[in-house]
C-alpha positions as CSV (number, residue, x, y, z in Angstrom):
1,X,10.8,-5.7,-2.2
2,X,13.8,-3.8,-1.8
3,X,15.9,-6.8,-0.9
4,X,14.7,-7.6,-4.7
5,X,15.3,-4.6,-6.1
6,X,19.2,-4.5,-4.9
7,X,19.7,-7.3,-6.7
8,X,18.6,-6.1,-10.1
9,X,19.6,-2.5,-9.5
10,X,22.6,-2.3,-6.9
11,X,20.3,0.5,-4.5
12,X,19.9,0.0,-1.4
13,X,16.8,1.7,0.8
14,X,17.1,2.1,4.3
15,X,14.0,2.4,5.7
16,X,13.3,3.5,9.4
17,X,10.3,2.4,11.1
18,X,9.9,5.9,13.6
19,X,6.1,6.0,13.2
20,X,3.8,8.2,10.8
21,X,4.5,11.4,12.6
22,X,8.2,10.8,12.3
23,X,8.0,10.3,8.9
24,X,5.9,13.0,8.0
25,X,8.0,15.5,9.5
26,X,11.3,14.2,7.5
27,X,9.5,14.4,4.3
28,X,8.7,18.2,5.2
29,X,11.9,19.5,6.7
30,X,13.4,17.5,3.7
31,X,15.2,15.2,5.8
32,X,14.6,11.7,4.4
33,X,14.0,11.0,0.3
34,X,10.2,9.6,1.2
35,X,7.5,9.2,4.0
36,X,5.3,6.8,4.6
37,X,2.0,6.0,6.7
38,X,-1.3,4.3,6.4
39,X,-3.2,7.6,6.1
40,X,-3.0,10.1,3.4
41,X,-1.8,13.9,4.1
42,X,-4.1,17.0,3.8
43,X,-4.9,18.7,0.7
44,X,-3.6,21.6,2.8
45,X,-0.4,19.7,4.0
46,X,0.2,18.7,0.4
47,X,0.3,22.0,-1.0
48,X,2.0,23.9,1.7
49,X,5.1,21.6,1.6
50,X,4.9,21.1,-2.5
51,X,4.7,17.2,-1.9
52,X,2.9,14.1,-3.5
53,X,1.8,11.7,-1.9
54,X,0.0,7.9,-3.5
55,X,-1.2,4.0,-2.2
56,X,0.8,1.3,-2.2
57,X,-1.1,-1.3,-1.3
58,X,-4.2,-2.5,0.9
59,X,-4.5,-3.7,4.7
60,X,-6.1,-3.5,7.8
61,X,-6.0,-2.7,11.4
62,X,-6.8,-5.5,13.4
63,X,-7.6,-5.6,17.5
64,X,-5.3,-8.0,19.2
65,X,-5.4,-9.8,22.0
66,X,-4.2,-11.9,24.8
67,X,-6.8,-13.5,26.6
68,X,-6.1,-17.0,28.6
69,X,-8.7,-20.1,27.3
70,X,-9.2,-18.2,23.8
71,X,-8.0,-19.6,21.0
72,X,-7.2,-17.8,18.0
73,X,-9.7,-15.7,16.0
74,X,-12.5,-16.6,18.2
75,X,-13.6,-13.7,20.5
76,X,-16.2,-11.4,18.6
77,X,-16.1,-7.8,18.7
78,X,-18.0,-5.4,17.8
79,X,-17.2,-1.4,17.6
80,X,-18.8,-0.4,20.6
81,X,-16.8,-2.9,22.6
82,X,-13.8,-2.1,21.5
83,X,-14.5,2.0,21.9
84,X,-15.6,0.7,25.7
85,X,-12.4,-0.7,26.2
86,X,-10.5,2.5,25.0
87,X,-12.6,5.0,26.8
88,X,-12.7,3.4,30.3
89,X,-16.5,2.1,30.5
90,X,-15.5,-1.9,29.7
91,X,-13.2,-2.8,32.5
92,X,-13.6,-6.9,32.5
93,X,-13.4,-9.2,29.8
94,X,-16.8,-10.8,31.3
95,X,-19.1,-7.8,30.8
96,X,-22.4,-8.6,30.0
97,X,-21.9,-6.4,26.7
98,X,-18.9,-9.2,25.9
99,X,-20.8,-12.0,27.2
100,X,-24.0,-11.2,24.7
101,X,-21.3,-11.4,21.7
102,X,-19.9,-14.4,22.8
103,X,-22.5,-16.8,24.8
104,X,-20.2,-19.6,24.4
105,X,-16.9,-18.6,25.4
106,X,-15.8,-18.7,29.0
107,X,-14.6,-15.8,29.2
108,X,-12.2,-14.5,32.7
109,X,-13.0,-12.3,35.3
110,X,-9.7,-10.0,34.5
111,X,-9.4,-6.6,34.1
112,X,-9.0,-5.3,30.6
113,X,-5.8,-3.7,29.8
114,X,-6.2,-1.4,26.9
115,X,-2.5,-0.9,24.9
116,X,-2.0,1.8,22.2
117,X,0.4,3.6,20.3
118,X,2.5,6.5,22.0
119,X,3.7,8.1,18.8
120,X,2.2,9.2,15.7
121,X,0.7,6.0,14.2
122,X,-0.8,6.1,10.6
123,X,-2.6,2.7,12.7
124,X,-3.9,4.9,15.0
125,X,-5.3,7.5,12.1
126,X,-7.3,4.1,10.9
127,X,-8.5,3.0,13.9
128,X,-9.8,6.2,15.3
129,X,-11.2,7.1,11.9
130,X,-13.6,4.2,12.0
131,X,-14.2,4.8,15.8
132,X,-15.2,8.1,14.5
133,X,-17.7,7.4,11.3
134,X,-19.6,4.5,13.9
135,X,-19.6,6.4,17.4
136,X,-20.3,10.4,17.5
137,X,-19.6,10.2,21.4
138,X,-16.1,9.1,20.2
139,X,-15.7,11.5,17.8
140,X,-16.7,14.2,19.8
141,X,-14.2,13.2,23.1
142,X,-11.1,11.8,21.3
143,X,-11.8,12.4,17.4
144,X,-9.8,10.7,15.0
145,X,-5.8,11.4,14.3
146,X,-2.0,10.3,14.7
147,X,-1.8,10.8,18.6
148,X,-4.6,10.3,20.4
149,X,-5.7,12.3,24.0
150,X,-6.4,8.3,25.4
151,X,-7.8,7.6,28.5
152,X,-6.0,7.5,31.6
153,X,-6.2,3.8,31.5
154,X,-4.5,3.3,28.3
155,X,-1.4,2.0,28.4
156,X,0.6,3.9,25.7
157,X,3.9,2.0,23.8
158,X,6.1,3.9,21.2
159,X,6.4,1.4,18.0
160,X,4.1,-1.0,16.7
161,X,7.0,-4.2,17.4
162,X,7.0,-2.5,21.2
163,X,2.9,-2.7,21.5
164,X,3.3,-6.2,19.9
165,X,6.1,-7.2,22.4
166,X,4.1,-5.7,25.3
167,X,0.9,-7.5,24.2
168,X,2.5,-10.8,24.5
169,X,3.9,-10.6,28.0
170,X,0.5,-8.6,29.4
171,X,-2.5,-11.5,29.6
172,X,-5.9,-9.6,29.5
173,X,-4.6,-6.8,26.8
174,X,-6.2,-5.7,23.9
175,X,-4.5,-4.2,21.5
176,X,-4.3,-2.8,17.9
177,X,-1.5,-3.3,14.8
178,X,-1.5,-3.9,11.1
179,X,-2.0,-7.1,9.9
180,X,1.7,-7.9,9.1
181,X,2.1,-7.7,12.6
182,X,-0.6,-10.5,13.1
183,X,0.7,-12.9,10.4
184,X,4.0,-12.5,11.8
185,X,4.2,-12.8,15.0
186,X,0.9,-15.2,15.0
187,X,-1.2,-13.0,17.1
188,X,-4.3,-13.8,18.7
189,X,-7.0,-11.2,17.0
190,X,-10.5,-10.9,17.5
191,X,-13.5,-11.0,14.5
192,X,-15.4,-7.7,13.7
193,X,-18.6,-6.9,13.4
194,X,-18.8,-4.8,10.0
195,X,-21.3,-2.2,9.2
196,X,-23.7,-5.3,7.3
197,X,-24.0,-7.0,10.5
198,X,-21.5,-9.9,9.8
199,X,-18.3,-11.2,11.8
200,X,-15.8,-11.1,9.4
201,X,-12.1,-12.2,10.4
202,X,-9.2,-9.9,8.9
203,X,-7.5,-11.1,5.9
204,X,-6.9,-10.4,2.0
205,X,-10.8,-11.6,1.3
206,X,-12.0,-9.0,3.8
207,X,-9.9,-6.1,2.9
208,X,-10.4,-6.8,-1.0
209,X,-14.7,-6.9,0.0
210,X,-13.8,-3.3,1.4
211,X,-12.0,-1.9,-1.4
212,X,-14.6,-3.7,-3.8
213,X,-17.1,-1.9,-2.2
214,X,-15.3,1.9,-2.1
215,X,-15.2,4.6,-4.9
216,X,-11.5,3.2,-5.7
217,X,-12.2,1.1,-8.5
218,X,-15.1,3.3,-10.3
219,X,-13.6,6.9,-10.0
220,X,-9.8,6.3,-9.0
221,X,-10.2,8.4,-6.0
222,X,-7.5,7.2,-3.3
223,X,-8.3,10.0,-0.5
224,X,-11.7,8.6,0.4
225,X,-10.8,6.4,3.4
226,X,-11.6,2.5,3.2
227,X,-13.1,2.2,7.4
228,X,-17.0,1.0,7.4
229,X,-17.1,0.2,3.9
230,X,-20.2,-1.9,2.9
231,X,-20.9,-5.3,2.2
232,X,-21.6,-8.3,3.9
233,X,-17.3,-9.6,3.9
234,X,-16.1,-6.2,4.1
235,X,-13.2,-6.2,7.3
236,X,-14.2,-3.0,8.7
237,X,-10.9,-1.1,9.4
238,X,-9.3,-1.7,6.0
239,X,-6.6,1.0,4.8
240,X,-4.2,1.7,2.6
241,X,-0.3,2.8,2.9
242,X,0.8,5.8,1.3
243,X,4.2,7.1,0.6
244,X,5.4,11.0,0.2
245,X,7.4,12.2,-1.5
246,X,8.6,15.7,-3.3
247,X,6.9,17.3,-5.9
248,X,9.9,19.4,-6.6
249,X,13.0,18.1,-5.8
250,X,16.5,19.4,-5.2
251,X,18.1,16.1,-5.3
252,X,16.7,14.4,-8.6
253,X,18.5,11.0,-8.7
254,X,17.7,10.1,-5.3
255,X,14.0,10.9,-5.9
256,X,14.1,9.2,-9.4
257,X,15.6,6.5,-7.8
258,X,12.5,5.9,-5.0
259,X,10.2,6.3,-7.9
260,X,11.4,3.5,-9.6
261,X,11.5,1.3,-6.4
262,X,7.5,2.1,-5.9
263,X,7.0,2.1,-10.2
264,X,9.1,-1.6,-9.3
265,X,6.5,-2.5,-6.8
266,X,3.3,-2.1,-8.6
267,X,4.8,-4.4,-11.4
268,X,6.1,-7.3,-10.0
269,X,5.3,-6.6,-6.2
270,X,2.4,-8.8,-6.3
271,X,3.6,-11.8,-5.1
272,X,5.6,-10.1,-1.9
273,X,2.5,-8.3,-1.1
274,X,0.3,-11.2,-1.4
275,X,2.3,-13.7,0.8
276,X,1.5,-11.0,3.7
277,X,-2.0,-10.6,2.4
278,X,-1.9,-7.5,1.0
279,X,-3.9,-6.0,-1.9
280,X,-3.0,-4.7,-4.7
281,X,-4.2,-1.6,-5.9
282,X,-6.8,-1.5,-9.0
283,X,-5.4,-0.8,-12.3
284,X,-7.1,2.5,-12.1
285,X,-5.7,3.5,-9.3
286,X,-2.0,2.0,-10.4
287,X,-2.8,4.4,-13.4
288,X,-3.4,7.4,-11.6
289,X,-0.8,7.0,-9.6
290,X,1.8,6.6,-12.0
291,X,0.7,9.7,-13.7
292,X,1.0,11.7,-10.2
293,X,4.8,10.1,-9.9
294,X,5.3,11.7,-13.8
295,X,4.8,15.1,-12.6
296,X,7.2,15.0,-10.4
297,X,10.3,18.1,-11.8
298,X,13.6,19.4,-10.3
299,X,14.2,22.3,-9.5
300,X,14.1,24.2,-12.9
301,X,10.8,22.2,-14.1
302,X,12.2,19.3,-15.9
303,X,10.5,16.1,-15.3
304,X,12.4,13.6,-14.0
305,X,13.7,10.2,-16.2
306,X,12.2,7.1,-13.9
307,X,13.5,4.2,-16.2
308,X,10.8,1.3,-16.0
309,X,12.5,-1.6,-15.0
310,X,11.0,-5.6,-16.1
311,X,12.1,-8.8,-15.3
């Protein structure tokens, strides 16, 4: 999208990929013109640091894996499994707890080794969030955030392309990334079992079944998170990206500037986001959020002028 934009505007965005963490604490030392992660910021946060923060678009996490003799989007999971793996009490891929999911796979007598994010991972907020809402014992130990207290037989990796990397030279590891990272680098992932009951394998279908089935689309309301949604397709750890930025700003053509990119994106974005299976946001929520991005003033109060660019 912004290799797009240059050529119809002449800006050019860098964009660093440090994590959620990182990026939240540019956007609130005023270090950086915008943030970005796949969860949204406190109320409190929001207010304390005068920012705004809105969706982008719709995804998923997705449990990855690489498991000798198992082909691609074959090995079922269910939440529980997955929360074994992380919290130490599933150490082999043929547990009987596996085995019951998956009576005809063969699977190996190999150790599981769990792999995670070091940093602050707005992947990490997702995942732990629905760990959280299906398992209270999870909630409880390791709760649901950006950096997780893992267990001691986690292997932590900073970076989502580093977990990715370290996936694919580690056979027997599970573990975790957005679905870009699938698509791209043609990851082995494993089916879910959602909150109906049903396998469902991660794609746009799935995450649109999840959104479908939120408050999104009735009330407009993008704070309520989109893990263990209902419905018989829903992918169960859908979630959406968010960006941050000022609400007041001391540099008002920069800001104006990233507001038009995003304004850009929700208009002719579509087809970029859906080649990676992305989902657009409902119209209501597009609406809502363009009226948030028109509040935003420098620093005497005046609005800023975000010229809507077409094709």
């Amino acid at each position: 999208m912004a290799a797009s934009l240059h050529k119809k505007t002449g800006n050019k965005l860098a964009y660093e990929a440090i994590g959620s963490s990182g990026g939240i604490k540019k956007i609130k030392e005023n270090a950086t013109d915008f943030g970005a992660s796949d969860a949204p910021m406190s109320t409190a946060d929001l207010k304390k640091f005068n920012l705004l923060d809105f969706p982008t678009v719709i995804s998923g996490a997705v449990p990855i894996i690489n498991l000798p003799g198992i082909k691609d989007g074959e090995l079922r999971l269910t939440a529980d499994l997955v929360i074994g793996m992380y919290s130490g009490k599933i150490e082999k891929w043929n547990d009987p707890a596996i085995i019951k999911e998956n009576p005809k796979l063969a699977l190996p007598n190999l150790r599981i080794v769990p792999l995670a994010r070091a940093d602050g991972s707005g992947t990490t907020f997702t995942l732990t969030d629905y760990f959280s809402r299906v398992n209270p014992e999870w909630k409880q130990q390791y709760g649901n955030n950006f950096i997780i207290p893992w267990h001691a037989d986690v292997k932590t990796i900073k970076g989502s392309a580093d977990l990715v990397a370290m996936l694919k030279k580690t056979p027997r590891a599970i573990g975790y990334a957005e679905y870009a990272y699938v698509l791209e680098n043609n990851l082995n992932y494993a089916q879910l079992k959602n909150r109906d009951g049903q396998y469902v394998h991660p794609n746009a279908l799935s995450f649109k079944s999840a959104l479908t089935n939120s408050n999104w689309r009735n009330s407009g309301n993008f704070e309520e998170m989109l893990t263990d949604k209902p419905g018989s397709g829903s992918w169960p750890i859908t979630g959406a990206t968010y960006v941050y930025v000022p609400r007041v700003t001391s540099q008002p053509e920069r800001t104006a500037a990233v507001l038009q990119f995003f304004t850009w994106t929700f208009i002719e974005g579509d087809e970029i986001a859906n080649s990676l299976d992305y989902i657009r946001l409902p119209d209501n929520v597009q609406a809502r959020v363009v009226h948030e991005i028109s509040k935003v003033v420098d620093t005497t109060g005046k609005r800023l002028s975000v010229p809507v660019l077409l094709k």
